[in-house]
Structure formats: C-alpha cells, structure tokens
C-alpha positions in Angstrom: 7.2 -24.6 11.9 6.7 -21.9 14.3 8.6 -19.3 16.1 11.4 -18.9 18.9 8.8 -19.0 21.7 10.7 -20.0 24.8 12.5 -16.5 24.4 11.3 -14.1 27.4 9.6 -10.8 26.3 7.1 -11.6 23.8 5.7 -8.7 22.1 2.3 -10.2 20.3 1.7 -14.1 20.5 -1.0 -15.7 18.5 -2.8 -19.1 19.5 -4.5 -21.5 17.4 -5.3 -18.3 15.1 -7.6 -18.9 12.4 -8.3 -16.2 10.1 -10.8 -17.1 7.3 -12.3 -14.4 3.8 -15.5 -16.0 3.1 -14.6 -19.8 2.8 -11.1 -19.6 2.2 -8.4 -20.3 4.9 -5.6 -17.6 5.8 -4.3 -19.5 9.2 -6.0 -22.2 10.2 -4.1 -22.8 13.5 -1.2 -20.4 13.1 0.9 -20.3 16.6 3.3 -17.0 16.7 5.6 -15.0 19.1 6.8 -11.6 18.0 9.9 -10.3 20.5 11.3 -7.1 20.9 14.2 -6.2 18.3 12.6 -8.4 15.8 11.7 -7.7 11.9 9.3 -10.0 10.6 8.5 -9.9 6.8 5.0 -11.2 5.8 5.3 -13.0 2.4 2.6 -15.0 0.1 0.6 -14.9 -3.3 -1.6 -12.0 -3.8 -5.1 -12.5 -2.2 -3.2 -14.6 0.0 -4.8 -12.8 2.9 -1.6 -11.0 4.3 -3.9 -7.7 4.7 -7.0 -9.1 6.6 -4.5 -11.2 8.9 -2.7 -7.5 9.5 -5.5 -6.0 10.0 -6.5 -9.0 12.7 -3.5 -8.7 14.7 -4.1 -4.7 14.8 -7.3 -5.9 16.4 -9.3 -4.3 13.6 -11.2 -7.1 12.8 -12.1 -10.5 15.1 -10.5 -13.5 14.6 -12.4 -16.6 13.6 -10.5 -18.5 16.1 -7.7 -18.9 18.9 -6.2 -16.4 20.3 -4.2 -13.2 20.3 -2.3 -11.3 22.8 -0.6 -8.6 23.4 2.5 -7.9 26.0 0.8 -11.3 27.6 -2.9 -10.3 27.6 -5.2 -11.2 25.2 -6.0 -8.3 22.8 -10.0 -8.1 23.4 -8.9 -6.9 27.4 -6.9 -3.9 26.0 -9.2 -0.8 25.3 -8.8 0.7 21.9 -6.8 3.9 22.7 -4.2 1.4 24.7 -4.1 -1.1 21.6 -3.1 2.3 19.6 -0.1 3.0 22.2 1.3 -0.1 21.6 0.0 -1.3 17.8 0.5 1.1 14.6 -0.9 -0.4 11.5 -0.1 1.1 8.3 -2.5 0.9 5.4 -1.6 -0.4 2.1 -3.3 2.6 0.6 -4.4 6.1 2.2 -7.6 8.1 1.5 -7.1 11.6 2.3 -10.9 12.8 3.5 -9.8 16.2 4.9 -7.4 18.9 3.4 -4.6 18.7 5.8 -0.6 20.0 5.5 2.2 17.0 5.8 3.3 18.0 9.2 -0.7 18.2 10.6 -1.3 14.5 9.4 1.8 13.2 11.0 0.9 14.9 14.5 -2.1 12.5 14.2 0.2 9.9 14.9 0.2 11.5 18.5 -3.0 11.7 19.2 -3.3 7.9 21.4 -0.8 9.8 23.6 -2.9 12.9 24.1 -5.7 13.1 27.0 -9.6 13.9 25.7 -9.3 17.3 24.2 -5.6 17.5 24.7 -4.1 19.5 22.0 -1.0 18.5 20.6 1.9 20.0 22.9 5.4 21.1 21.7 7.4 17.8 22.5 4.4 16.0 20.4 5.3 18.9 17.6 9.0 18.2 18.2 8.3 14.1 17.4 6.0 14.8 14.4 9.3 16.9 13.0 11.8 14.2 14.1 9.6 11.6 12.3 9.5 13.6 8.9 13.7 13.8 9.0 13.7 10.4 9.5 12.1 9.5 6.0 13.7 13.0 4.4 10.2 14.8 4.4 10.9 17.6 6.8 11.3 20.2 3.9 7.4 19.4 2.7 6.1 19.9 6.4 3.6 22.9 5.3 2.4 21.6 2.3 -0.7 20.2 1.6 -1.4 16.2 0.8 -2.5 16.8 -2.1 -0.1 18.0 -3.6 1.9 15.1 -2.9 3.3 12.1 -5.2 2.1 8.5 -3.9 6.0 7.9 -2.9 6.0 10.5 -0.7 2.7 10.2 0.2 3.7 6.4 1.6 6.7 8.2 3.3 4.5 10.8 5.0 2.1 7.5 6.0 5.5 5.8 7.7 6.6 9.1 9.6 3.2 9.4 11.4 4.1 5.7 12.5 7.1 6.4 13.8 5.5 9.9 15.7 3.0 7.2 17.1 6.3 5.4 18.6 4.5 1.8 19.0 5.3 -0.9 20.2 5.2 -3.0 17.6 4.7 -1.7 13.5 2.6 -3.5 11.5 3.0 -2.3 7.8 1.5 -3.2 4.9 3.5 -3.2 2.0 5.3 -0.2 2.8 7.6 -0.6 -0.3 4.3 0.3 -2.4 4.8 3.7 -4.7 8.6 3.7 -3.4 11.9 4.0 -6.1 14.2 1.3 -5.6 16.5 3.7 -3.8 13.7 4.7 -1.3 12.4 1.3 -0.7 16.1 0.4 0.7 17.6 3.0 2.2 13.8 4.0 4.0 13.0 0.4 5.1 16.6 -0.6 6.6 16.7 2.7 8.3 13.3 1.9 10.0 14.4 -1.2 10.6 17.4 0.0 12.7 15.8 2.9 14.3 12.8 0.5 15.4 14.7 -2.7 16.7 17.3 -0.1 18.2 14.6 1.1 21.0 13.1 -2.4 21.8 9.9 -2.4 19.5 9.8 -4.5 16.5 8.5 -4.3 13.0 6.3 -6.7 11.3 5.3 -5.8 7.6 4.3 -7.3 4.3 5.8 -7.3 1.2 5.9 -8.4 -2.6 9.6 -9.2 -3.3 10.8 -12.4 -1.6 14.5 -10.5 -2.2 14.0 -7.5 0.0 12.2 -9.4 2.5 15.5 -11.7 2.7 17.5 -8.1 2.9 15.4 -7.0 5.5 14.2 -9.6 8.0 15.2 -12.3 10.5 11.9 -13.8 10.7 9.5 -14.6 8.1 5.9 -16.0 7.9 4.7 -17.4 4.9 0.8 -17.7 4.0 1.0 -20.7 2.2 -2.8 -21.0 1.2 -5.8 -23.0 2.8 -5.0 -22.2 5.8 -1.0 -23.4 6.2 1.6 -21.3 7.1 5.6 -21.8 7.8 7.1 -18.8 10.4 10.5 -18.8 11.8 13.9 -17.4 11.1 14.9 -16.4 7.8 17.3 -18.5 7.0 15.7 -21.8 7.9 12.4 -20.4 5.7 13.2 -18.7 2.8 14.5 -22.0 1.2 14.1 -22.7 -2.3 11.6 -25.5 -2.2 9.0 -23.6 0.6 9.2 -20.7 -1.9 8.4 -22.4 -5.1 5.4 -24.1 -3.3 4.4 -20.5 -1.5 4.6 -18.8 -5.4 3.9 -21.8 -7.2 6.7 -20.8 -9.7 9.8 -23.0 -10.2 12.6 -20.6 -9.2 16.2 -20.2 -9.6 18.6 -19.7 -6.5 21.7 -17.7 -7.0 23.8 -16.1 -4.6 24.9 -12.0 -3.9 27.3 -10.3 -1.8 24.2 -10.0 0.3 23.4 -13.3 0.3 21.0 -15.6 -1.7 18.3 -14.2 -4.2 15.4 -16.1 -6.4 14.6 -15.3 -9.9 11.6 -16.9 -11.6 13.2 -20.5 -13.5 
C-alpha cells in the first residue's frame, strides 16, 4: 500500500528504496510521497530499523537501493548545507560535547541559513527566542545544558528544529524523556504550527495511540523488508497492527477515536 502520489507538491518521494542493517531488510522496495501539510508517524517493533531509515532519508547515510528525492531532485544532487535548509533531523538522543547555554544551542539551528563566517544576526536571535516559547523554554534561555533534565533537554532539541525552519522535520521519537502532558500538548502544537506554514512533519514513535492522535499518514516497518504507508485510517487497522507488534490486541473506541491495548 503506498501513499497519495498523484497529489502535486511532493515534499520527499522515495523509489524502490531499500534500506538494509547488516542482513536484515528495513524496505525492500518501499515507494513514498511526503506532501506539504502532512504528519506522518513512523511505527514498528524496536530494532525495526525506524532510526537508520530516518537517518537515510536525512541523507545521512546511502541507501542500499532506489531512490530518494527531494522537492523533485534526487537527494545525492543537493549539496549538504541545501539538504540542511530543507531537512532537520532530530536525534533520538543528544550528546552535549561543548558547554553551551539553551538559547546558544538553539541558534545552531540557524546556522544552514548563515553565509561562511556569518555570525548569527538579530532576526536569527529573534527565531532562536520564538522557537524556545514555542515549547515553553524561553525562561531557561541562559542556562547551561547541563543543568538540564532529559525532558527539557528533548524540548530544547525540538526548538532548534523549529529555529532551523525546514522544510520537512524528521524526528525521532520526539515523545522520548517527555510527561504525558508534554508529549501532547508539545507534539500537536508542532504539529499545527508545522503543517500551518506548508512544511510537514515526519517522526517516529513507540505508542501506536498517539501516533493515531497525531497523524494522517502512517508507515509501518513491518519486518524483512515490508512495509504498509498510507492514511491513517485505512492503516492503523487492528489486523496490520497485531502482525506489525506481533501481539494480539484489543480495539476499543475514545472520544478521540479508536485505541489498542495489548489482548
């Protein structure tokens, strides 16, 4: 099952991707289109691959076959500051090498915008300030990363996303280290402010519920290779889930909408 490709204004489009760890399969011959104002949630068993095939679309790693392109070009044409214009990748964990305050770390998130040597100039201060409102972190702006819990940590991580002002977000698991509260009133208010401006958000993430909450398309790693993408509705069905988890599952419904327990 694939994606709605015959709608104009494709963001990223995969062909015939095959990503491979080692000998194992995470798309074998995956075919995707990801349009502006979409959310895609990125769903399967852990080890299932869902970080190296992030990583791949970022253009972080090669492919081990077919194709992928970006705003109708295929990625390996784009140079890697341009890639970083339109492509922000969050990592599922951050290493903090350098001492640095909150508000210098998101300003990094500027830096594809900047010329050689360019420092950062007071609109780019102005968007790194914006960004840490948007995920309720302006008040820690001077302190130092260290010094920061791994919630708010993740949070500082996102608003340096959203003061790179891609394209497209690719985030993975961005509910990691998050309260329940965070995780939802953080990830649908990205979700708005993202699909609002015409870039779209693609992201992984554990629970199958928020992911139903959250996104109108879904892609599901399904293991050796197979894979089921397409709206959320027709995917996250109770039989394509118990085969993604492997775990007989119970169906119930919520004011908003269906959820799965385990059986």
């Amino acid at each position: 099952m694939t994606s709605d490709a015959d709608t104009p204004g494709t963001l990223l489009d995969t062909d015939a991707l095959r990503v491979r760890i080692g000998d194992v399969d995470v798309t074998d011959d995956l075919s995707l289109h990801v349009k502006p104002g979409q959310c895609w949630c990125l769903l399967g068993r852990n080890g299932a691959g869902k970080t190296t095939l992030l990583k791949t679309l970022a253009g972080l790693r090669r492919p081990d076959g077919g194709r992928i392109g970006l705003l109708g070009r295929t990625l390996d044409d784009w140079s890697r500051r341009d890639i970083a214009r339109h492509i922000g990748l969050l990592f599922q964990d951050h290493q903090d090498a350098l001492p640095a305050t909150v508000l210098e770390t998101v300003l990094t998130g500027r830096h594809p915008h900047l010329r050689a040597w360019q420092w950062e100039t007071a609109a780019d201060i102005e968007a790194a300030r914006a960004a840490l409102t948007q995920v309720g972190m302006s008040a820690f702006a001077d302190r130092r990363l260290d010094t920061l819990s791994g919630g708010e940590r993740r949070r500082v991580g996102i608003a340096t996303l959203l003061a790179q002002a891609p394209s497209l977000y690719l985030l993975d698991e961005p509910a990691n280290h998050l309260d329940l509260h965070h995780q939802t009133e953080l990830l649908q208010g990205l979700r708005r402010s993202i699909t609002a401006r015409g870039a779209a958000l693609f992201m992984s993430l554990h629970d199958v519920n928020l992911a139903a909450r959250l996104a109108d398309h879904c892609l599901l790693l399904l293991g050796d290779g197979q894979t089921v993408a397409g709206p959320t509705g027709d995917v996250l069905t109770l039989p394509v889930l118990e085969r993604l988890y492997e775990q007989k599952l119970e169906q119930l419904t919520s004011s908003q909408g269906p959820v799965w327990i385990p059986a």
